[in-house]
ZAVEXFI-994262 format. One record per residue (C-alpha): x, y, z. Coordinates in steps of 0.001 Angstrom, whole numbers, plus 500000, padded with zeros to 6 digits. Layout:
% residues N
XYZ;...
% end
This chain:
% residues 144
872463554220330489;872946555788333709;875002558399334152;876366559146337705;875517562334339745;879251562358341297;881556561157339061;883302561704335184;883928559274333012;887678560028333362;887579559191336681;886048555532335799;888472554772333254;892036554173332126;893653557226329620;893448554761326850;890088553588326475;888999557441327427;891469558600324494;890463556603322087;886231556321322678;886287559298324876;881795559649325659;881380556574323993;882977554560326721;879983554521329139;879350551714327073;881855549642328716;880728550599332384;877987548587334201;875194549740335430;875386548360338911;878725549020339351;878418552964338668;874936553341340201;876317551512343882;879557553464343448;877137556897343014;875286555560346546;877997555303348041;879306558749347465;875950560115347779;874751558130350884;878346558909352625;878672562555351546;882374562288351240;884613562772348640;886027559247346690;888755559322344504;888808556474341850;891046557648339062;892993560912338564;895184560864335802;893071563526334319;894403566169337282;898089564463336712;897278562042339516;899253558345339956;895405556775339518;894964555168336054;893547551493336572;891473551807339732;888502551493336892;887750550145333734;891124548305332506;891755547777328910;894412545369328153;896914547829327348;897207548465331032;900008546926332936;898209544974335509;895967543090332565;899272542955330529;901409541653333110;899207538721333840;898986538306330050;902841538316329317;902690535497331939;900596533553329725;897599534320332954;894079534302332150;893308537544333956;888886538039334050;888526540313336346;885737542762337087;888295545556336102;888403544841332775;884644543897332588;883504547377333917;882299546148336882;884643547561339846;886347550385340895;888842550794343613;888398553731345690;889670555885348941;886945557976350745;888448561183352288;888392561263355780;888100557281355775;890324554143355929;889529551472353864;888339548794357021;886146551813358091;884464552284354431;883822548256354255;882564548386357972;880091551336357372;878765549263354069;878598546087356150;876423547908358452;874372549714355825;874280546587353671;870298546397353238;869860549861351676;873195549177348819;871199549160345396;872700545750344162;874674542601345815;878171543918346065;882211542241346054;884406543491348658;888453542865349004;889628542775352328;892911543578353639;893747546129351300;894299549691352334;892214551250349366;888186550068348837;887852547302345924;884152547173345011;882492544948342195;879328543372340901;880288540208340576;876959538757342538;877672535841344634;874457535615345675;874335537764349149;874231541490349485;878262541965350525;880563538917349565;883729539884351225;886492537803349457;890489537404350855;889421537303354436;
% end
């Protein structure tokens, strides 16, 4: 399994899963998802915040989301069917210091060719939702 150069695992996961698998839950991360997320950070040479609520942050389900978390429980108390690549391990939403959101999904629209795997992006959002949910091109942006 990969691990990443820039980020912790408590950054790429919700409290609970971390609490109760703690190492173990690289498992549940994929591959693609963590090594594009690591090129980004790497290729950009900015900061990216995914989770915090290791420092005491408000970030807890920009990761991995178990279905304890209140996004995947909400949709499930409405009786929703809620697959996303959150709670598959395969995105993470994200801020890049010193960047907006539009300006992250520009700069990988521009350096699309060199991202290591064909990427998800949500538009009109103000933080970066990336996943690897492969749609067959190199950036799929979806809500545009």
């Amino acid at each position: 399994m990969y691990r990443p150069q820039f980020f912790y695992l408590t950054e790429l996961v919700c409290p609970k899963v971390y609490h109760k698998f703690g190492d173990r839950a690289w498992m549940f991360i994929d591959e693609k998802a963590i090594i594009t997320l690591d090129w980004i950070r790497r290729t950009l040479n900015k900061p990216i915040t995914v989770n915090n609520w290791w420092d005491d942050g408000d970030y807890d389900e920009r990761g991995l989301r178990c279905n304890q978390c209140s996004i995947v429980r909400a949709k499930s108390n409405k009786g929703e069917i809620y697959l996303s690549a959150h709670v598959l391990g395969k995105a993470f939403d994200f801020d890049v210091e010193g960047m907006t959101a539009a300006e992250v999904r520009v700069w990988l629209a521009a350096h699309k060719n060199e991202v290591p795997y064909n990427i998800r992006l949500e538009n009109h959002i103000d933080w970066v939702h990336m996943d690897t949910f492969d749609m067959g091109v190199k950036i799929y942006i979806f809500n545009p």
